[in-house]
C-alpha positions as CSV (number, residue, x, y, z in Angstrom):
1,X,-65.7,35.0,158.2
2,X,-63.7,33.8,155.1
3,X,-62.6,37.6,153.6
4,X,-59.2,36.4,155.1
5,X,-57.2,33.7,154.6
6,X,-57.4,31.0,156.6
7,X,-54.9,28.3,158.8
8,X,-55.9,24.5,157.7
9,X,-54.9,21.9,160.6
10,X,-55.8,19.2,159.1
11,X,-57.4,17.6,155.3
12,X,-58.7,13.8,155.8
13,X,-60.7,11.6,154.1
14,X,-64.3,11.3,155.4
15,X,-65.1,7.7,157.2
16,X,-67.9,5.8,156.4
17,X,-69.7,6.3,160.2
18,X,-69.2,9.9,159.6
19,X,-70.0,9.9,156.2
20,X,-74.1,8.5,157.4
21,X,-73.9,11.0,160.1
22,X,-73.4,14.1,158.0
23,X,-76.4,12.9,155.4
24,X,-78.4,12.5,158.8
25,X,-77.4,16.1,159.6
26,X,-78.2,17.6,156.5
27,X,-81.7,15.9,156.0
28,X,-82.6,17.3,159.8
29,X,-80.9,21.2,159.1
30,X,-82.5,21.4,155.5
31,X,-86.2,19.7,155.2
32,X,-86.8,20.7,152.2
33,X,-84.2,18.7,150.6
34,X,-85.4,15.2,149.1
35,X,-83.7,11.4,149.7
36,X,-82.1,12.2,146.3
37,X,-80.9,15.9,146.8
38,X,-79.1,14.8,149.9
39,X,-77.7,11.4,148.3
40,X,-76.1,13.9,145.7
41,X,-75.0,16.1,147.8
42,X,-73.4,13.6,150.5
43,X,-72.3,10.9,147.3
44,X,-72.0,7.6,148.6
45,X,-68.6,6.3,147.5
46,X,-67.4,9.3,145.8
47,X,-64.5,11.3,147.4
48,X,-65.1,13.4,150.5
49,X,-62.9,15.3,152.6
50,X,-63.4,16.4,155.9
51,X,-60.8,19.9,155.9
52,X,-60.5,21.5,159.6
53,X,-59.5,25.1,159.9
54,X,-58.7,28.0,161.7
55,X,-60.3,31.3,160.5
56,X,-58.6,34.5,161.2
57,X,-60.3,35.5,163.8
58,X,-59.6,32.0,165.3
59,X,-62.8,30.8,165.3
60,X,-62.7,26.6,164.4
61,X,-64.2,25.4,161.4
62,X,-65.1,21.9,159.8
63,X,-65.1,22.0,155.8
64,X,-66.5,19.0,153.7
65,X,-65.3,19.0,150.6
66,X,-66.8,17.4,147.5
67,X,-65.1,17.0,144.3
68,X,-62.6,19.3,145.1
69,X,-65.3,22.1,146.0
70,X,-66.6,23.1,149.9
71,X,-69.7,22.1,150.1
72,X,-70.7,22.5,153.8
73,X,-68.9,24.2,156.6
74,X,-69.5,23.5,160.4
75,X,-69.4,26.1,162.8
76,X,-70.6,25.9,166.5
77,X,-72.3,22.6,165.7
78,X,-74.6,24.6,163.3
79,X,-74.1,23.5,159.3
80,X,-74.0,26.1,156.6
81,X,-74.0,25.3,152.4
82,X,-71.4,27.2,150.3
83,X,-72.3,28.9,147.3
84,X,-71.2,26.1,145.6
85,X,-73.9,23.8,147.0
86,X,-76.9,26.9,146.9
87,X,-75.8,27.0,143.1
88,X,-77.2,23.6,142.3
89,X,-80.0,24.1,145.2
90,X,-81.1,27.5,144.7
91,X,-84.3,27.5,146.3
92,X,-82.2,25.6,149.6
93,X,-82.5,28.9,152.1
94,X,-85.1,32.2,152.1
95,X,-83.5,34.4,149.3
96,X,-82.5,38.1,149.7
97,X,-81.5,40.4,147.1
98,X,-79.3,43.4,147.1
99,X,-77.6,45.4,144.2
100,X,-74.7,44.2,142.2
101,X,-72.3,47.3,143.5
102,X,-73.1,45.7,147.0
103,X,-71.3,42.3,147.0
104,X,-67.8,43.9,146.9
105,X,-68.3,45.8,150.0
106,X,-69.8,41.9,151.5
107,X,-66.4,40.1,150.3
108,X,-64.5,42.2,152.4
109,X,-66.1,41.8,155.6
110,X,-68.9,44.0,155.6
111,X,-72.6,42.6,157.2
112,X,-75.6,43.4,154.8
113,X,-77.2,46.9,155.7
114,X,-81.4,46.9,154.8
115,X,-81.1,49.9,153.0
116,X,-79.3,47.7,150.0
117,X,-81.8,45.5,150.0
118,X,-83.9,45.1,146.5
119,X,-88.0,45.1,146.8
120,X,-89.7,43.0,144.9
121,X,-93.2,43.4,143.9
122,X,-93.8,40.0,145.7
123,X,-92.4,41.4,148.5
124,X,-89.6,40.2,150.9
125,X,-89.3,36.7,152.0
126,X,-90.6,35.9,155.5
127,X,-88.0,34.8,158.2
128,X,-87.2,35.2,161.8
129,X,-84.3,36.5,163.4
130,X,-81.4,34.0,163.5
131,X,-82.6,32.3,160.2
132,X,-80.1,31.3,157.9
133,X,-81.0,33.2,154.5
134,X,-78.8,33.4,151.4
135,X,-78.5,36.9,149.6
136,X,-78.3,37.3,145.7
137,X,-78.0,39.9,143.3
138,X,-80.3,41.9,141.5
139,X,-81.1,39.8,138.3
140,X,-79.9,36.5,139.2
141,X,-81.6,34.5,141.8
142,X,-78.1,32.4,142.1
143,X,-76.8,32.8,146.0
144,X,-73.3,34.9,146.0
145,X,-73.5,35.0,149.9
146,X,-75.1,33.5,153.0
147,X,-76.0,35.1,156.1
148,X,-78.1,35.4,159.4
149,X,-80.9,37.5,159.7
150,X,-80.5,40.5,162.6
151,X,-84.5,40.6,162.1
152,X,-87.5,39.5,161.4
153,X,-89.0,40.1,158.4
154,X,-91.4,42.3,160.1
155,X,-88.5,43.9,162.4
156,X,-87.0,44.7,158.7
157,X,-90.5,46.4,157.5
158,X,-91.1,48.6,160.8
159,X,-87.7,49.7,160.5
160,X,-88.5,51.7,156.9
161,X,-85.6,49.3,155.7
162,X,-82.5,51.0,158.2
163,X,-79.9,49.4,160.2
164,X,-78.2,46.0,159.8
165,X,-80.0,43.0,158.0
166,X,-77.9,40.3,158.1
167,X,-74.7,39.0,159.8
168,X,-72.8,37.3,156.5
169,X,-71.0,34.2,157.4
170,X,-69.5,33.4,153.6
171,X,-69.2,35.2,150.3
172,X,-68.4,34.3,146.5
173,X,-65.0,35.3,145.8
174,X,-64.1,35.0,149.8
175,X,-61.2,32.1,150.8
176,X,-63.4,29.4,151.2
177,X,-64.8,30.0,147.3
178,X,-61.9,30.5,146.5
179,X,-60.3,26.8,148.0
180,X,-62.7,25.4,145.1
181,X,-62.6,25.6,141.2
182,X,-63.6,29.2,141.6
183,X,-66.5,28.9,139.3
184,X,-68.4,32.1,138.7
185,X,-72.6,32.1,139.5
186,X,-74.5,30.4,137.2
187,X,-77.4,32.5,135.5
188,X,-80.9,31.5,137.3
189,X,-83.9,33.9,136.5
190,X,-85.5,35.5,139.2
191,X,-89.0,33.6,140.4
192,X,-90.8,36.9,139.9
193,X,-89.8,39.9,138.1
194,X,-87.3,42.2,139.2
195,X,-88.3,46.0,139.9
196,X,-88.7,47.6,136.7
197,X,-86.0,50.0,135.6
198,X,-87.2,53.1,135.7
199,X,-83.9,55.2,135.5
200,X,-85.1,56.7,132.0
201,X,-88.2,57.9,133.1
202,X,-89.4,61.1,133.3
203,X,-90.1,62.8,136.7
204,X,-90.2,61.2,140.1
205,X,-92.7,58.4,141.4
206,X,-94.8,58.9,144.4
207,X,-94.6,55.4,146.1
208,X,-96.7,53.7,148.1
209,X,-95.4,53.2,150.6
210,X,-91.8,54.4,152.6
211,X,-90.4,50.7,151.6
212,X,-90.8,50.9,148.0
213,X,-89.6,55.1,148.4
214,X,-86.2,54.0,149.6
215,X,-86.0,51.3,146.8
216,X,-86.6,53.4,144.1
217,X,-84.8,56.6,144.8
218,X,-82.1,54.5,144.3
219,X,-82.5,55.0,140.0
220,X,-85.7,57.9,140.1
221,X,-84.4,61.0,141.7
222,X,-81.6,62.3,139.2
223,X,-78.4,63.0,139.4
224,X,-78.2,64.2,143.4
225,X,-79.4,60.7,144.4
226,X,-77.4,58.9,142.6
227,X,-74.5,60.4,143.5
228,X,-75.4,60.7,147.0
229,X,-77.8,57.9,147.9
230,X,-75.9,55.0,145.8
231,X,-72.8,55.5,147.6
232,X,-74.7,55.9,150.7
233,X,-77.0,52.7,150.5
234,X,-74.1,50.2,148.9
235,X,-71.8,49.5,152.1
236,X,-71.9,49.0,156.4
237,X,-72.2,52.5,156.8
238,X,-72.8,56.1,154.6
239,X,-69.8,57.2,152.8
240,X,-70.0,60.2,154.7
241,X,-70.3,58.7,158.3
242,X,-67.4,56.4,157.4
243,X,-65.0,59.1,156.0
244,X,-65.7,61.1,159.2
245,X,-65.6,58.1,161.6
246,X,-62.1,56.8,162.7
247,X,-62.7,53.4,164.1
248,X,-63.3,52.4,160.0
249,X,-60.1,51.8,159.1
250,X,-58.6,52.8,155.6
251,X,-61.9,54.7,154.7
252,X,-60.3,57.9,154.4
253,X,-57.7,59.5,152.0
254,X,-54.2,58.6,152.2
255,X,-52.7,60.7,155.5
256,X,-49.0,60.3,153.7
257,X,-50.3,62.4,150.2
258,X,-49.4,65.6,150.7
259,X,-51.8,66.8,148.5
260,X,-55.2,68.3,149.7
261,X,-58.4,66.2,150.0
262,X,-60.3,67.7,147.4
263,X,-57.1,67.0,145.1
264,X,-56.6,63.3,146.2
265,X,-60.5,62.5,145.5
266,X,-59.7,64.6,141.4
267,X,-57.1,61.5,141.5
268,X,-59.3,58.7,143.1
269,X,-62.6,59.5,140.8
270,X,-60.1,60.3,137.4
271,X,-58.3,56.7,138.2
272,X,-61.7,54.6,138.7
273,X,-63.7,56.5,135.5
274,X,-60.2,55.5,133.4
275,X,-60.1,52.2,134.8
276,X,-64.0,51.5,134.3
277,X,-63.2,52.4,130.9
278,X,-60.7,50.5,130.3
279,X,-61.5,46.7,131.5
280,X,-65.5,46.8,132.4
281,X,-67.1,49.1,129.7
282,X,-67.6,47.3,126.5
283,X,-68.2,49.0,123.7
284,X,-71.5,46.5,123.9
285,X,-72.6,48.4,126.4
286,X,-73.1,52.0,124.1
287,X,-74.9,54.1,124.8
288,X,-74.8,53.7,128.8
289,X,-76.4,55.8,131.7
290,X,-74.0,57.6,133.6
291,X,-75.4,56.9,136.5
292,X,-74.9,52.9,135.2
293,X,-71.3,54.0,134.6
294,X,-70.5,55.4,138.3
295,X,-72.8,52.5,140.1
296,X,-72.0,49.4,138.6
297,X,-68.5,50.3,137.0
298,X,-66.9,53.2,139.0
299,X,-67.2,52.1,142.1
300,X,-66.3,48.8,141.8
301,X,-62.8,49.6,139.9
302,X,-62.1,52.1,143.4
303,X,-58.9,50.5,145.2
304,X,-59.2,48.7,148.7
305,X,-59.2,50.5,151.4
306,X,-60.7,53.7,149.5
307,X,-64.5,54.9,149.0
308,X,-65.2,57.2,146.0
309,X,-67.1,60.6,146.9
310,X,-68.0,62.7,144.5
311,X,-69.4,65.3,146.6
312,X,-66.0,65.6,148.1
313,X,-64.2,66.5,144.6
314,X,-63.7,69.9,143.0
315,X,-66.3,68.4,140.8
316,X,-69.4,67.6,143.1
317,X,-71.4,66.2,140.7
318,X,-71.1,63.4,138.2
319,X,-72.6,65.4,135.4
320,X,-69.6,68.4,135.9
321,X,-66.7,65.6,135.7
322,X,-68.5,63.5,132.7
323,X,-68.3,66.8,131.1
324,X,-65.0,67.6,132.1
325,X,-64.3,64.3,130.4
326,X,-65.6,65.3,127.1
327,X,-63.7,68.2,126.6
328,X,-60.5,66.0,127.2
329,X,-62.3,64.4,124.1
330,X,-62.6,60.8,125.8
331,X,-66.3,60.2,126.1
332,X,-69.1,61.4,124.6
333,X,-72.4,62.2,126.4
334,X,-75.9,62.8,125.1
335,X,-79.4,63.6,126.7
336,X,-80.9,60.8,124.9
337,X,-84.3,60.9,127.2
338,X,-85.3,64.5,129.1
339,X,-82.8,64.7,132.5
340,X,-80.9,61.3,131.9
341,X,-77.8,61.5,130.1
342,X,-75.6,58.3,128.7
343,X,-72.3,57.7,127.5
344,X,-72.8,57.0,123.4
345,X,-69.0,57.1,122.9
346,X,-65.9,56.3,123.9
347,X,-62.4,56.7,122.5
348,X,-60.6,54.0,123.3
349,X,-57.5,54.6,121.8
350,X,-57.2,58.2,123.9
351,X,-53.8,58.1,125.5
352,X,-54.8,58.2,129.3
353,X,-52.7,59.1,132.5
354,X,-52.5,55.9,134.7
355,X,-52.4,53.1,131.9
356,X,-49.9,50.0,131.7
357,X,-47.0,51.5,129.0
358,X,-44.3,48.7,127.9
359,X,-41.3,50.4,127.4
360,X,-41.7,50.3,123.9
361,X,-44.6,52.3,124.1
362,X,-42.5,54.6,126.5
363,X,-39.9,54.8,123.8
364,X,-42.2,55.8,120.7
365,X,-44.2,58.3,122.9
366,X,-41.1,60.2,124.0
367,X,-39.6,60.2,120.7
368,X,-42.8,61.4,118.9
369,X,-43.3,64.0,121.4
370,X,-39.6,65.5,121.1
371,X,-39.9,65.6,117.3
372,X,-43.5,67.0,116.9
373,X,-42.3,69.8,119.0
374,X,-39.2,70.5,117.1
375,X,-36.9,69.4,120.2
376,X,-34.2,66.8,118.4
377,X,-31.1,69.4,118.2
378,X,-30.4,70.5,114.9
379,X,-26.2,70.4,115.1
380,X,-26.2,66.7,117.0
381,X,-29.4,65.0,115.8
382,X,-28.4,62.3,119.4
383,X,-29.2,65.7,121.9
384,X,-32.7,66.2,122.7
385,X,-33.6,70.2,124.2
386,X,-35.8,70.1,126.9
387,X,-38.7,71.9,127.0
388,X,-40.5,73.1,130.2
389,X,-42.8,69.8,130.0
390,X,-39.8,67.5,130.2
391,X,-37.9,69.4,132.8
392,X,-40.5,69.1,134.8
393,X,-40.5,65.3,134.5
394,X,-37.1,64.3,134.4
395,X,-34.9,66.4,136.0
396,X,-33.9,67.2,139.7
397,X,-34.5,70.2,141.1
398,X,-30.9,71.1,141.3
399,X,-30.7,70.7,137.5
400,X,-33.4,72.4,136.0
401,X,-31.4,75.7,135.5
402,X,-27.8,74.0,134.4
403,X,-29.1,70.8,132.2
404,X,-30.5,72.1,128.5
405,X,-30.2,69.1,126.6
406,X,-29.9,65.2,127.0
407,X,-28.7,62.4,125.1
408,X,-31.7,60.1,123.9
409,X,-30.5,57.3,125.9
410,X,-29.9,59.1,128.8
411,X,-33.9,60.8,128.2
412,X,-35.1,57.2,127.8
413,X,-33.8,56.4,130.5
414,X,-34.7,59.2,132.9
415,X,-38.7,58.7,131.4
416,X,-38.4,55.0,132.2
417,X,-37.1,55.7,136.3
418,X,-39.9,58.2,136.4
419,X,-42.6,55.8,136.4
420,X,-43.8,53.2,138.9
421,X,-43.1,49.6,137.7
422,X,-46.1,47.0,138.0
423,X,-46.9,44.0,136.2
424,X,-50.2,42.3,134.8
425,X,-51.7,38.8,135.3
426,X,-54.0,37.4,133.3
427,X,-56.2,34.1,133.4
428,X,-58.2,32.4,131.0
429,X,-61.7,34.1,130.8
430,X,-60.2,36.4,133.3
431,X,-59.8,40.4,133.5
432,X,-56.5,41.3,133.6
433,X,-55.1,41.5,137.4
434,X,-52.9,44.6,137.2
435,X,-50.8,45.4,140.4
436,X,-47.9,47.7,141.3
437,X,-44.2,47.0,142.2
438,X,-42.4,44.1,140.7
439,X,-43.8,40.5,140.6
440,X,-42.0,38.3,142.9
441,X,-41.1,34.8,141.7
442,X,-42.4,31.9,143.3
443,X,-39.8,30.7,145.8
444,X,-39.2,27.0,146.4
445,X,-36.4,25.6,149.5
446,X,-36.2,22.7,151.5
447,X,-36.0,23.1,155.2
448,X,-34.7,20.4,157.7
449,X,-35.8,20.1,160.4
450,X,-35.1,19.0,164.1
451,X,-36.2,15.8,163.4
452,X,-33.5,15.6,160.8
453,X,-36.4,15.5,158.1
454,X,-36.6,17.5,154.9
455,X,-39.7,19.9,153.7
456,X,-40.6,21.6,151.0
457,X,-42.0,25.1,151.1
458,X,-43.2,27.1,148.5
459,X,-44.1,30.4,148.7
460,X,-45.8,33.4,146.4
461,X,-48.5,31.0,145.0
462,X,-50.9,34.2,145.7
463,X,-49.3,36.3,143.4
464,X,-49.9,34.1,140.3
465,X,-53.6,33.3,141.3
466,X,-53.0,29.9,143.1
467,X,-54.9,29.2,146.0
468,X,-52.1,28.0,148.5
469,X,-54.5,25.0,149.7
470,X,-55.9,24.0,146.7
471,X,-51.9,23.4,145.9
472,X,-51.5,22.0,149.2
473,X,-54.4,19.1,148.8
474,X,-53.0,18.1,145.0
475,X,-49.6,17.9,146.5
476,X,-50.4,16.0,149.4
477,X,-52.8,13.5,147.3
478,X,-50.1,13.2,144.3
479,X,-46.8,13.3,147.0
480,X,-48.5,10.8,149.8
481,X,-46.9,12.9,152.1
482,X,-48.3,15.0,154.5
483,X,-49.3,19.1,154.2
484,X,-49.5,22.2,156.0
485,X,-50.5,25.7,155.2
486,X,-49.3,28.4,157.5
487,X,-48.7,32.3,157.4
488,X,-45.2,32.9,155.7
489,X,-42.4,34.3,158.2
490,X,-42.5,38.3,158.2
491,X,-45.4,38.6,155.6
492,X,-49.4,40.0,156.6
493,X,-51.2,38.0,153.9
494,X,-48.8,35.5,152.6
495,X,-49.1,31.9,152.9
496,X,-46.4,29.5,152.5
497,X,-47.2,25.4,151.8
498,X,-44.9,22.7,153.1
499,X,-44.7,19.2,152.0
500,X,-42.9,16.9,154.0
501,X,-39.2,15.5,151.9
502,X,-37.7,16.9,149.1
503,X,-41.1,17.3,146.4
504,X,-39.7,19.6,144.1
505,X,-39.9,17.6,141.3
506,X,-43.2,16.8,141.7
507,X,-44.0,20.3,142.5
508,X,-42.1,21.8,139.5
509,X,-44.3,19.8,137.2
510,X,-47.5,20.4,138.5
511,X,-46.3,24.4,137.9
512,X,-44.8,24.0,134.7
513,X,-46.4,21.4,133.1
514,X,-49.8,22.3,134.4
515,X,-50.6,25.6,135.7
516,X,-47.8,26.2,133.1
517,X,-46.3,29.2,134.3
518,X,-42.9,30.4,132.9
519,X,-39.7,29.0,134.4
520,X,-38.1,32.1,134.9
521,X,-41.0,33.0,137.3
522,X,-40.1,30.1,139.3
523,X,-36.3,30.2,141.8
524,X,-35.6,26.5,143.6
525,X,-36.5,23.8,140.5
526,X,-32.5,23.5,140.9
527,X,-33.0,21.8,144.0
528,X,-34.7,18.9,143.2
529,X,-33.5,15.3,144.3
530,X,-31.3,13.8,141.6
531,X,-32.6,9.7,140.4
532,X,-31.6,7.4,142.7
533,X,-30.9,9.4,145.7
534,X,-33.8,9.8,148.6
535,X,-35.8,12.3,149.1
């Protein structure tokens, strides 16, 4: 419901009538909670908001917000907690689990399939169809999403685990997560034991039953399943009915590439190994099972709007491309228990195709490429001969048989057009957001408006991680003046905030002296009201 942004119509503070009413609500929707859990959870005379919204599928929403979190949401007159709220109330709703490659697929959209669900030796929890139930992953009993169940629990057992398990209403990491402090899960151990991981073991298992069969040929049946059955089991539908069915959008290769399909997934599964390397391995993590590397790191480092098949590359199987990999002298993989091979080394400083270069590093490359292979000319040590390597990067097709040498500005230069700008965020605590094209600054205007009034809008907050109604509710609570967040003008996914007068200034400090982004990432401070004259 919240994998989009949403519309807010209006953010006021709760009254004291309502205030009663909502602890009444919450006592009668969630039993289990005591006098004391709900008093905490619905404070007495600390602040609470009451935020409605429009989703984007237009569906109305009521939000009460908590210390600057969501704590509740009303929809239909039925109440739903957050995450933020199943964090400190774990045991709140009838836990689910499912695997950690899984809650990517639920942030975008997707509905929990019972083929991802996670077995454990107690058993699944017991609920009827339309109960609300929260889902967590593998290893942590901390809610990342909540949902309805499409089942019974029994339903979900006759079925041998296949077809749709729950409708999700709200995900970590979705909008509505993402309008509070955007904490991460805490770490809460599991109430029983998770399923032991049996990956390095020899063999298969005969299971007892088709339930626990389907659970554990997830890590048991070598390389085939989990190159087949991971993919297969993580998202709405099988990789290989999605690929092939055209009413799921963006599922399939790009139609613009005019390279084959075979050659597009060689791109797609090169790009996700170098990018698994590169910000989710740890060299903590030595030696790691390959099938740990394409399950938990591969796939979740694919882009949107893609799905990784290995099957469908001139690969086919992991094993082929890891080994592929270690002749290119990147990793290095050993059978370190009979039939289950791990990654025991990595070279990190390997130069890799599809990296961030500054152009310094561009510079040095070029010029230690052209004088390792004896290219500087020897009568005019400023011309550089081009080999057949660097005509084929650099030149134009009209020049390749006419242009034999080029100044080592002009080669700079050419090397530095050739490849695709992009720019990297990075946030305390944070992986680094990396993201093509150029970054655009956050733009600040005033507006008038019939009425003769003056706003301020902002826009581009997204780009440099700022949640356009978190700003919104600080500026409306610091400006006294009134807020609105809607869709900016000839944009898909960008919202723009408006603040009624001129509140530049107090917008430029709350970017500069808080958020403390660079000036020169900011256009419109220039605007703001001189002293003494009105807003």
């Amino acid at each position: 419901m919240f994998a989009k942004a949403f519309r807010v119509k209006s953010n006021t503070a709760i009254k004291g009538s309502d205030r009663r009413k909502l602890r009444a609500d919450v006592t009668a929707v969630f039993p289990t909670l005591g006098t004391d859990q709900v008093s905490e959870l619905v404070p007495g005379k600390e602040e609470l908001n009451i935020v409605k919204l429009y989703a984007h599928r237009g569906d109305a929403v009521t939000v009460y917000v908590s210390g600057g979190n969501p704590i509740l949401f009303e929809l239909e007159k039925n109440l739903y907690p957050t995450v933020y709220t199943l964090w400190s109330y774990p045991d709140l709703l009838p836990t689910f689990t499912t695997w950690p490659l899984v809650l990517e697929k639920l942030v975008g959209g997707a509905d929990l399939m019972l083929p991802g669900l996670v077995v454990p030796p107690a058993g699944l929890p017991q609920v009827q169809k339309g109960d609300l139930c929260a889902i967590a992953l593998a290893g942590n009993r901390a809610p990342v999403a909540i949902g309805v169940a499409a089942m019974s629990t029994a339903e979900m057992l006759t079925s041998g685990l296949k077809g749709r398990g729950f409708s999700v209403l709200h995900t970590y990491q979705d909008h509505l997560w993402r309008s509070g402090d955007k904490s991460s899960p805490p770490s809460i151990a599991p109430l029983a034991l998770d399923p032991p991981d049996l990956s390095e073991e020899k063999g298969s298992v005969q299971a007892d039953s088709t339930v626990q069969g389907d659970m554990r040929r997830l890590t048991l049946e070598g390389e085939e399943q989990e190159e087949g059955e991971v993919q297969q089991r993580c998202g709405e539908k099988s990789l290989s009915e999605a690929t092939e069915d055209p009413s799921v959008g963006g599922l399939n290769p790009d139609p613009t590439d005019s390279k084959t399909l075979q050659e597009q997934m060689d791109e797609l599964l090169q790009r996700c190994f170098l990018r698994a390397l590169k910000y989710r391995v740890k060299k903590a993590d030595l030696p790691l099972l390959t099938s740990t590397l394409l399950g938990s790191h591969m796939f979740s480092c694919c882009p949107e709007g893609r799905q990784l098949d290995i099957k469908k590359s001139s690969y086919k199987k992991l094993s082929k491309f890891l080994q592929h990999m270690q002749q290119e002298q990147i990793i290095q993989v050993q059978e370190l228990s009979k039939g289950v091979e791990s990654v025991v080394a990595v070279d990190w400083k390997h130069p890799r195709k599809g990296s961030i270069l500054e152009g310094s590093e561009v510079r040095t490359i070029v010029i230690n490429y052209a004088k390792k292979n004896d290219l500087v000319d020897a009568d005019n040590k400023n011309l550089v001969k081009l080999d057949p390597i660097l005509c084929d990067c650099i030149l134009e097709k009209g020049e390749q048989h006419t242009v034999m040498k080029l100044p080592w500005d002009s080669l700079l230069n050419r090397c530095l057009e050739k490849l695709q700008p992009a720019y990297q965020v990075t946030f305390p605590g944070q992986e680094p957001i990396v993201k093509k094209g150029k970054i655009c600054p956050i733009d600040i205007t005033l507006a008038q408006r019939a009425s003769n009034k003056k706003v301020t809008v902002v826009r581009n907050l997204e780009a440099y991680g700022l949640d356009p109604c978190s700003v919104a509710t600080i500026l409306q609570q610091r400006c006294q003046a009134s807020t609105t967040v809607t869709p900016a003008p000839g944009t898909k996914d960008i919202l723009q905030v408006q603040i009624q007068g001129n509140q530049i200034h107090h917008l430029g400090r709350l970017l500069l002296e808080e958020y403390r982004l660079p000036r020169k990432h900011i256009q419109g401070l220039e605007k703001a009201p001189k002293p003494g004259k009105k807003k």
